[in-house]
C-alpha positions as CSV (number, residue, x, y, z in Angstrom):
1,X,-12.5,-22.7,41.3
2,X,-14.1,-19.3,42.1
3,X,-15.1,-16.9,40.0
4,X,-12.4,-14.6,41.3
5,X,-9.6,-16.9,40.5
6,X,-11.2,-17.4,36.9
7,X,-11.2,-13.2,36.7
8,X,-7.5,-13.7,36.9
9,X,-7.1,-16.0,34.3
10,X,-8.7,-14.1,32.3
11,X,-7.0,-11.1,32.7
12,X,-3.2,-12.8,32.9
13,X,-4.4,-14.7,29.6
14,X,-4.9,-11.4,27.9
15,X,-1.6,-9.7,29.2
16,X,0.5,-12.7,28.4
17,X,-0.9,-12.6,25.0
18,X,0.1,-9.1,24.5
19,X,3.6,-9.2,25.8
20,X,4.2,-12.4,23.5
21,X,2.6,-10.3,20.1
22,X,5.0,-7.4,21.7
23,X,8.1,-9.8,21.7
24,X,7.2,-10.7,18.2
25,X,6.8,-7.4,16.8
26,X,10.0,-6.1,18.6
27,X,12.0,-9.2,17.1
28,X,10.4,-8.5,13.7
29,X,11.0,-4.4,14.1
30,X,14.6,-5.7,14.8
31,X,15.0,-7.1,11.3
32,X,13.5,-3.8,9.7
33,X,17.6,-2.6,8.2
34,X,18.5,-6.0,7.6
35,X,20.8,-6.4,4.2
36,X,18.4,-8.1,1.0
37,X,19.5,-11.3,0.6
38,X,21.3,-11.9,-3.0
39,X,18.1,-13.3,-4.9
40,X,16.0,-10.6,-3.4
41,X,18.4,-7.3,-4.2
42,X,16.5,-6.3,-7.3
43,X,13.3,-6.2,-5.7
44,X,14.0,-2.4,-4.7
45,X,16.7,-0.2,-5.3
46,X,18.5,2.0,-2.7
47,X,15.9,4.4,-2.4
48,X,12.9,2.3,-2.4
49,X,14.5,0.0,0.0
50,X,15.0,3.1,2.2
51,X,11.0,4.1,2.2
52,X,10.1,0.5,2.3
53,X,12.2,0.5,5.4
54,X,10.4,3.6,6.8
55,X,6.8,2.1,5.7
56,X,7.4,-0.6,7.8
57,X,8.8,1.8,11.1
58,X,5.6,3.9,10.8
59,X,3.5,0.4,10.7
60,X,5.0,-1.3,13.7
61,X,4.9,2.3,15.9
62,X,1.5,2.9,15.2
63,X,1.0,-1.0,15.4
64,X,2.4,-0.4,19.1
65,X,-0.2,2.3,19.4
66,X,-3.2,1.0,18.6
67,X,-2.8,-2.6,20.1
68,X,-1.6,-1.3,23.9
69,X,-5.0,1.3,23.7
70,X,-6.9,-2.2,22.5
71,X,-5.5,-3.8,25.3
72,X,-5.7,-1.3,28.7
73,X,-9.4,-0.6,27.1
74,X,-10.2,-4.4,27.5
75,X,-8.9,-4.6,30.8
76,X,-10.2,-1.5,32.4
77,X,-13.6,-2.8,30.6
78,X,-12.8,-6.1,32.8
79,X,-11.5,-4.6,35.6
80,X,-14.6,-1.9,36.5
81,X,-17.7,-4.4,35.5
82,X,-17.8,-2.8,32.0
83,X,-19.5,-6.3,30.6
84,X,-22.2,-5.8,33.7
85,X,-23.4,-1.8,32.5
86,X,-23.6,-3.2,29.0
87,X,-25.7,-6.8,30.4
88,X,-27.5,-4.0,32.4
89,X,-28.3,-1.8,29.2
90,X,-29.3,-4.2,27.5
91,X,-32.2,-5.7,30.1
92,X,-33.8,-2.8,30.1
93,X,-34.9,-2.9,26.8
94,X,-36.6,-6.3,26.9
95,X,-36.7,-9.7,28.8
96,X,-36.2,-11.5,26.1
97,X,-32.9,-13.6,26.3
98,X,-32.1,-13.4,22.3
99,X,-33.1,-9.5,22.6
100,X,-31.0,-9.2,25.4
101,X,-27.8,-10.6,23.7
102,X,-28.3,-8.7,20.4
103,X,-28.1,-5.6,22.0
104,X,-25.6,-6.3,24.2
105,X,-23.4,-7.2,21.4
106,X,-25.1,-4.5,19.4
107,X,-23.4,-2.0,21.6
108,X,-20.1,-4.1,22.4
109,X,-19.2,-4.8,18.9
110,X,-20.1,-1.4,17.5
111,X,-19.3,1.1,20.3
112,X,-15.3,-0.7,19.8
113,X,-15.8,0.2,15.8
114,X,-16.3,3.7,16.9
115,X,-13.3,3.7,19.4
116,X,-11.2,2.5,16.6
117,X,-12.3,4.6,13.9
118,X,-9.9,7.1,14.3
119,X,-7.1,4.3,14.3
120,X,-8.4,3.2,11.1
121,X,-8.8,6.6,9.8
122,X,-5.8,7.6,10.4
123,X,-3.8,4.5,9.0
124,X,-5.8,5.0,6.0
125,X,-6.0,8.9,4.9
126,X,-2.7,9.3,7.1
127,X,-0.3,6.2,6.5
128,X,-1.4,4.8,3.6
129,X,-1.5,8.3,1.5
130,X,1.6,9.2,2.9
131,X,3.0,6.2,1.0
132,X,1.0,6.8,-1.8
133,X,-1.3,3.5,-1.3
134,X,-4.7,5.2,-0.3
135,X,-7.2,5.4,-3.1
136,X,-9.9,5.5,-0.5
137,X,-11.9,8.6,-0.7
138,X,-13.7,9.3,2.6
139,X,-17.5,8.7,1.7
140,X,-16.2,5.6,0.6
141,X,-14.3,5.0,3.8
142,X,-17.6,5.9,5.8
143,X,-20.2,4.1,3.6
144,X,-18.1,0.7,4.3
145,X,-18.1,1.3,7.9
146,X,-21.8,1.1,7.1
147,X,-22.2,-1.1,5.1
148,X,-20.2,-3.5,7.6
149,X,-22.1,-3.0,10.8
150,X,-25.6,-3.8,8.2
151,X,-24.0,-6.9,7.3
152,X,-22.9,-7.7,10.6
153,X,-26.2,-6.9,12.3
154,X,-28.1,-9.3,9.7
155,X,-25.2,-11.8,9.5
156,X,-23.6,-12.3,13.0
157,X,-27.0,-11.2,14.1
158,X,-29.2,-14.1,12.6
159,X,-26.6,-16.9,13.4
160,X,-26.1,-15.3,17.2
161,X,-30.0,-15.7,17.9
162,X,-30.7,-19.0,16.0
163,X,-28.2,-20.3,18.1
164,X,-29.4,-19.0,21.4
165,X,-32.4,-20.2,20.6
166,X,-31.1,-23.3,19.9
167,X,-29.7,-23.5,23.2
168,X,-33.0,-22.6,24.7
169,X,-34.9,-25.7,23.2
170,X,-32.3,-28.3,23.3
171,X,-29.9,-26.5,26.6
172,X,-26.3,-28.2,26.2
173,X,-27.0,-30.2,22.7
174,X,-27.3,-27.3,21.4
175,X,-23.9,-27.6,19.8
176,X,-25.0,-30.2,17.9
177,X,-27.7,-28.2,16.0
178,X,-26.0,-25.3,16.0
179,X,-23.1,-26.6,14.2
180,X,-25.0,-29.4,11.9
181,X,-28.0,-27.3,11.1
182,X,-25.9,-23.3,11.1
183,X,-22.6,-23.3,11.0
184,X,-21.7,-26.0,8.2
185,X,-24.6,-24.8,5.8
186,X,-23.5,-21.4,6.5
187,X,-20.0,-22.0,5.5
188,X,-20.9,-23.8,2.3
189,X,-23.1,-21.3,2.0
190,X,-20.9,-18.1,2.0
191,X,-17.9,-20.2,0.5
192,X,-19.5,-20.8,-2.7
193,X,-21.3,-17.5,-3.4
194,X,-19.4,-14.8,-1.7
195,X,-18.0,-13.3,-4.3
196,X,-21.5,-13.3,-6.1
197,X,-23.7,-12.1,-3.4
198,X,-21.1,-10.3,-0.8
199,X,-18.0,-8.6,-2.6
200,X,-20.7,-6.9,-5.4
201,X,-21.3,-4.7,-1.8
202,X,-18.4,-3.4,-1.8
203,X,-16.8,-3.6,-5.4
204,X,-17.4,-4.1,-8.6
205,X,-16.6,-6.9,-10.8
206,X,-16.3,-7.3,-14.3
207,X,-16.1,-10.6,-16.7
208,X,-12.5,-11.9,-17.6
209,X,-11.2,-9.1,-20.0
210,X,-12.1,-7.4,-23.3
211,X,-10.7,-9.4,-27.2
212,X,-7.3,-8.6,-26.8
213,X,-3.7,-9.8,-26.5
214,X,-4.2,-10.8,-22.9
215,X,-7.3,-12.6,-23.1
216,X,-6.1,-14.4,-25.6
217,X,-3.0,-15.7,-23.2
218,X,-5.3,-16.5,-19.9
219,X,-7.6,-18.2,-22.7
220,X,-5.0,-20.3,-23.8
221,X,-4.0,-21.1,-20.1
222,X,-7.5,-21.7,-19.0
223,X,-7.9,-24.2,-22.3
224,X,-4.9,-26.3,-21.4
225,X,-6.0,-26.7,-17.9
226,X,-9.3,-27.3,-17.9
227,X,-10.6,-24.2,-16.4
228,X,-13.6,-21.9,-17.2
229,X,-12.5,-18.7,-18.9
230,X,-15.9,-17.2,-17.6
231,X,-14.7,-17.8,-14.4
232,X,-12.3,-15.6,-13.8
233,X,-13.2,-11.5,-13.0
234,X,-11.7,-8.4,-12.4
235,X,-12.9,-6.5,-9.6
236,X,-11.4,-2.7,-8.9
237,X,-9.3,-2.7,-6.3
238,X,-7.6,0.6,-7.5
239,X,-11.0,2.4,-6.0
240,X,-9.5,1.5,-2.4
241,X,-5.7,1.0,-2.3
242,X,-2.4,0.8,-5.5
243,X,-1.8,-2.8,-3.8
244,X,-2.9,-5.7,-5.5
245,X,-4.3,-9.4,-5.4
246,X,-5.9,-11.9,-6.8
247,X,-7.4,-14.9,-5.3
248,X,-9.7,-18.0,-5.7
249,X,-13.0,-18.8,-3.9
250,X,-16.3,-21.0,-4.5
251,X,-16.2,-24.1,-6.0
252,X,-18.1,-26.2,-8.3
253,X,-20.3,-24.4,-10.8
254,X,-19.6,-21.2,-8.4
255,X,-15.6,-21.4,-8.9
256,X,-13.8,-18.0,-9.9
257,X,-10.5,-16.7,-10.2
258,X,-10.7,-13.0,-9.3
259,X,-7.9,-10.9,-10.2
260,X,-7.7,-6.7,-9.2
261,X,-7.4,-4.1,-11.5
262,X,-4.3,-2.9,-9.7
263,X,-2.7,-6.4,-10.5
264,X,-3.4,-6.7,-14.2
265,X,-1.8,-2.7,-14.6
266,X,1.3,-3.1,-12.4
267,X,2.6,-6.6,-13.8
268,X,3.1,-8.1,-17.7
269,X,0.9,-10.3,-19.7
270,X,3.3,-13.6,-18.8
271,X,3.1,-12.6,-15.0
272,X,-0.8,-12.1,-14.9
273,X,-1.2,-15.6,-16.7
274,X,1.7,-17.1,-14.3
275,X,-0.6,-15.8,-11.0
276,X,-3.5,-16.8,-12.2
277,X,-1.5,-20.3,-12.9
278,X,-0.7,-20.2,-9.2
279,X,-4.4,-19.2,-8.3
280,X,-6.0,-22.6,-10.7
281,X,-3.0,-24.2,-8.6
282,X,-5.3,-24.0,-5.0
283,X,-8.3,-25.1,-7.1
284,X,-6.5,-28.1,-8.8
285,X,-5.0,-29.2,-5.3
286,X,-8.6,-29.3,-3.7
287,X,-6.8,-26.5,-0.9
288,X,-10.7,-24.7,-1.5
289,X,-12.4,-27.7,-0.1
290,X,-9.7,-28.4,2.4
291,X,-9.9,-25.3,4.0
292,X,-14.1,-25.6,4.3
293,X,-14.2,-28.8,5.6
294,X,-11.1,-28.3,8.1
295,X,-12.8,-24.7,9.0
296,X,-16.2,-26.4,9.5
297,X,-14.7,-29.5,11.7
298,X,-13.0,-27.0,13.9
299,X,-16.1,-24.7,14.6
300,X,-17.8,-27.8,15.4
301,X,-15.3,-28.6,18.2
302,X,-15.2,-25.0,19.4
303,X,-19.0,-25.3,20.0
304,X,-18.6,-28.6,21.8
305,X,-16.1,-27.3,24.0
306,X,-18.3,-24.6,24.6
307,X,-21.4,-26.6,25.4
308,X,-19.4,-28.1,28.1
309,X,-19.2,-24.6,30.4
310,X,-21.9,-22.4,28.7
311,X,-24.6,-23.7,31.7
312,X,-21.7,-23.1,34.3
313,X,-22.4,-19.4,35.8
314,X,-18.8,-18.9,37.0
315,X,-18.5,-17.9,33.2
316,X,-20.6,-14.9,33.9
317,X,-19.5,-14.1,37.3
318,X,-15.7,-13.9,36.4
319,X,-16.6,-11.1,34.1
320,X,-18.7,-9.1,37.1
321,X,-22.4,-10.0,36.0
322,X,-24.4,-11.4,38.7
323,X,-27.3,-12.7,36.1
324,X,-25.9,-15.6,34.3
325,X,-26.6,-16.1,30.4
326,X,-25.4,-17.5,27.4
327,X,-23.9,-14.3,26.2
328,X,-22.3,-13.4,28.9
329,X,-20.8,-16.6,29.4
330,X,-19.9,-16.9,25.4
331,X,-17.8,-13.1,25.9
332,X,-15.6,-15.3,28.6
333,X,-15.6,-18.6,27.0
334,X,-13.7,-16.7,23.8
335,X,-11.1,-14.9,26.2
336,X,-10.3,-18.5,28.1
337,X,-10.4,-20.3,24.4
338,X,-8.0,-17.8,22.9
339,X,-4.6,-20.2,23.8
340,X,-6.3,-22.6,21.9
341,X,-7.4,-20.4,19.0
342,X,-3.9,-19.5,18.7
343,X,-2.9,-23.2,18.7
344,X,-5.0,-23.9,15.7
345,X,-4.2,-20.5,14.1
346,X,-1.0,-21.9,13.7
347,X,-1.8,-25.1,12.5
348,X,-3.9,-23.1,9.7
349,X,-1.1,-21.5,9.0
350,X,1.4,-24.2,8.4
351,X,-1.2,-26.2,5.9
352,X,-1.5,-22.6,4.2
353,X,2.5,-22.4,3.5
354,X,2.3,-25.8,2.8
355,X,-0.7,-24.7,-0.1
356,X,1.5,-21.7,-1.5
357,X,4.2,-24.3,-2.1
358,X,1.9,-26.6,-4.1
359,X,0.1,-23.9,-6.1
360,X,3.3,-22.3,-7.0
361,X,4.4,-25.6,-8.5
362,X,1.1,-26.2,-10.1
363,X,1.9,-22.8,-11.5
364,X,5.6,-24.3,-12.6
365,X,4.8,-27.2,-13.7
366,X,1.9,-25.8,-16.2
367,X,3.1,-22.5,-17.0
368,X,6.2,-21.2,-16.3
369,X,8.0,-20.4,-13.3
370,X,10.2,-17.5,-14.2
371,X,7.3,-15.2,-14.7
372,X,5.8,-16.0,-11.4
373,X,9.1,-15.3,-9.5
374,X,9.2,-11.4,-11.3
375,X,5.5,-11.1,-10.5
376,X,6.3,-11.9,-7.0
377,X,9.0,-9.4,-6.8
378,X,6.9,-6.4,-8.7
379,X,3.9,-7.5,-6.4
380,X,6.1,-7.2,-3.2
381,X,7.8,-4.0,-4.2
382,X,4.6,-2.1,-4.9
383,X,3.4,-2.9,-1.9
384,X,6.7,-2.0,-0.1
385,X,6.5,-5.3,1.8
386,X,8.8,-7.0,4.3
387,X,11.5,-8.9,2.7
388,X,13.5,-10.2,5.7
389,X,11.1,-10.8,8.6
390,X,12.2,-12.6,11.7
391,X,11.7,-16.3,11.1
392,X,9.9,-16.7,14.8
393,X,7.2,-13.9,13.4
394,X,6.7,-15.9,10.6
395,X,6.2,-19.2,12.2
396,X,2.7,-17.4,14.2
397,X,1.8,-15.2,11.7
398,X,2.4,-15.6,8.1
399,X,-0.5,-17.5,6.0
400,X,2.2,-17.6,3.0
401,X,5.8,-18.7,2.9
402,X,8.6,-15.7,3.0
403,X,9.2,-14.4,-0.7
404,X,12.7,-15.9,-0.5
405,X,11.4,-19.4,0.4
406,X,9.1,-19.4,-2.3
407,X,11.2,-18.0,-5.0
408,X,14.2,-20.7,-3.8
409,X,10.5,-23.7,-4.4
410,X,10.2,-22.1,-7.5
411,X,13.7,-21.8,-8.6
412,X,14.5,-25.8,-7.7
C-alpha cells in the first residue's frame, strides 16, 4: 500500500462517517412531530410539546451547521498538508521529540477550541437562553474554557509525553508500559477521586443536605441499603444550566452519590429518594467497576493495535509529513481506528442500557417505582427532551434506554 492510497482511506473514512451521522440525524429530525405515545402524553402539554418540538429543530439545524464546518475544516486541513505546517511549527521550536509533539498538539487541539468557540457560544448564550436553560454567565463561560485547556495541558500533556518516552526507551513494547504502568493507574486514579480533586474546579459541592424532612427520607433510604449518608453531595448545577442530574462515581471509601441543585428544586422528596435509589442501583450492581475495568481492557487493546503501525512511516506520509514520528503517526492511527471506535462505542452503549435497566429495578425493588417513573417524566420535560427518537438513532447513540422503554421495565 502507498501512502497515497492510505490518504484516501483516510479521507473516504471521514466522509462516510459524516454521511452515516447525517442519515441518522435526518431519520431522527424526521420523528421531531411524531404523536406522544399514550404513557408519555402527560409529560408535556400542548404548548410545551410545541417548544419542545422547536428546541429540538433549532438543535439538529445548528447540529447540521457545526458538524459539516467540523468536517470540510478536517479535510481541507488533510487535503493542503495542514498536519505538515503544524509538524513544521512545531520543529522549530526544539529537536526534542516529546517537545515536538506537545506543541504540535498544543496548537492542534487548542487552535480547533478557538474555531469552535463561537459554536459553543452561540449554542450557549443564544440556544440555550432562548429556551430559558442558560444560567452560564460569560466570565464563567470564558474561565472554563481556561480552566480546560490548563487541565488538558497538564493532563493529556503528562500522559502524551510519558508515553512517547516510553516508546523511545522500549520502541514497539511500549504499549505494554504505557498501558500497565499509565493508563490503568490513571483510570483508577481519576475514577475514584474525580469528584474530589477535579469537579471542585469547576463547581461546588456541598455535604448531603441540612436537618430537615428530606434528609431525613435519603437517611432512611441510605440506612436500609447500606449506603453512606456522607456520601452523597449536592453540587450547583443551577450556576451553569436549569437541567438537572445526578450521578455516581468512585468507589470504595471514595464512593458518592452526587445529586444537582437543579434536581433536588424541580422534583418531590419521594422522586429525589427514588433517583438516588436508581443511582445506589449502579453501585449495588458493581456497573462502577465494570465500566473501569472494561474501559481499561479496551485502552489496552487500542495501544496494542497501535504498536503494531506506530514504527510504519506510511502513517506519517498519508497525512503529507515527510519526517516520520510518533505523533504524526498517532493523528492517523485515530482517523483509520475510528470504524472500530465506533464498533465498541456501541458495544458501550448496549451494556449501559443494559445498566439503566438494572438500576431502575434496584431502584423498584428497594424503593418504589412510581416515584421514579414521575421523576423521569418531570426530568425529561424540564429539559424539553426527545420523547420519540428514531429507534436506528438510538441503537448508535443513546447511553440510556428511551423514557418509554424504561418506564414500560419499571411499570412490569
Amino acid at each position: 500500500m502507498t501512502a497515497n492510497t492510505l490518504f484516501y482511506i483516510i479521507f473516504a473514512l471521514i466522509i462516510i462517517n459524516f454521511i452515516i451521522e447525517k442519515v441518522l440525524d435526518a431519520l431522527n429530525a424526521k420523528h421531531f412531530n411524531d404523536a406522544l405515545p399514550e404513557d408519555l402524553q402527560d409529560v408535556y402539554d400542548a404548548e410545551e410539546y410545541k417548544k419542545s418540538q422547536q428546541y429540538k429543530a433549532t438543535n439538529y439545524k445548528f447540529s447540521l451547521l457545526t458538524s459539516t464546518f467540523t468536517v470540510m475544516l478536517t479535510l481541507g486541513f488533510l487535503w493542503f498538508d495542514g498536519f505538515e505546517f503544524i509538524d513544521n511549527i512545531a520543529r522549530s521550536y526544539s529537536e526534542n521529540p516529546i517537545i515536538i509533539a506537545l506543541i504540535f498538539f498544543g496548537i492542534i487541539t487548542i487552535g480547533s477550541d478557538i474555531l469552535n468557540t463561537p459554536f459553543s457560544y452561540y449554542s450557549t448564550f443564544v440556544i440555550e437562553e432562548k429556551f430559558g436553560f442558560n444560567k452560564t454567565t460569560k466570565s464563567t463561560f470564558f474561565l472554563d474554557k481556561l480552566k480546560g485547556w490548563l487541565m488538558m495541558a497538564i493532563v493529556g500533556g503528562g500522559i502524551l509525553a510519558i508515553i512517547i518516552w516510553f516508546y523511545q526507551v522500549t520502541g514497539n513494547n511500549f504499549w505494554l508500559y504505557a498501558w500497565g504502568g499509565l493508563v490503568a493507574v490513571f483510570s483508577l486514579f481519576i475514577n475514584m477521586f474525580y469528584s474530589k480533586l477535579i469537579v471542585p474546579l469547576f463547581n461546588k459541592q456541598t455535604p448531603p443536605l441540612e436537618a430537615g424532612s428530606l434528609r431525613d427520607s435519603i437517611s432512611k433510604y441510605a440506612n436500609t441499603v447500606g449506603f453512606k449518608l456522607d456520601k452523597i453531595f449536592v453540587i450547583d448545577g443551577s450556576k451553569r444550566s436549569t437541567k438537572a442530574n445526578a450521578y455516581f462515581s468512585g468507589f470504595g471509601s471514595e464512593k458518592r452519590v452526587t445529586l444537582y441543585d437543579t434536581l433536588i428544586n424541580d422534583l418531590d422528596e419521594d422522586e429525589i429518594v427514588a433517583v438516588l435509589a436508581h443511582e445506589v442501583g449502579h453501585y449495588k450492581k458493581k456497573h462502577i467497576i465494570f465500566n473501569l475495568a472494561t474501559s481499561i481492557l479496551l485502552t489496552g487493546f487500542t495501544l496494542f493495535i497501535l504498536s503494531l503501525f506506530i514504527s510504519n512511516p506510511l502513517l506519517s506520509e498519508a497525512l503529507g509529513v515527510q519526517i516520520p514520528s510518533f505523533h504524526i503517526g498517532l493523528v492517523a492511527f485515530g482517523m483509520l481506528y475510528a470504524p472500530i471506535s465506533e464498533i465498541t462505542g456501541l458495544i458501550m452503549n448496549w451494556f449501559s442500557r443494559k445498566f439503566e435497566y438494572q438500576a431502575d429495578d434496584y431502584a423498584k425493588n428497594t424503593y418504589k417505582a412510581e416515584p421514579l417513573i414521575t421523576s423521569l417524566k418531570k426530568l425529561s420535560k424540564n429539559s424539553l427532551s426527545n420523547l420519540t427518537p428514531h429507534p436506528a438513532y438510538v441503537f448508535m447513540h443513546y447511553s440510556h434506554p428511551t423514557l418509554q422503554e424504561r418506564i414500560g421495565n419499571l411499570r412490569r
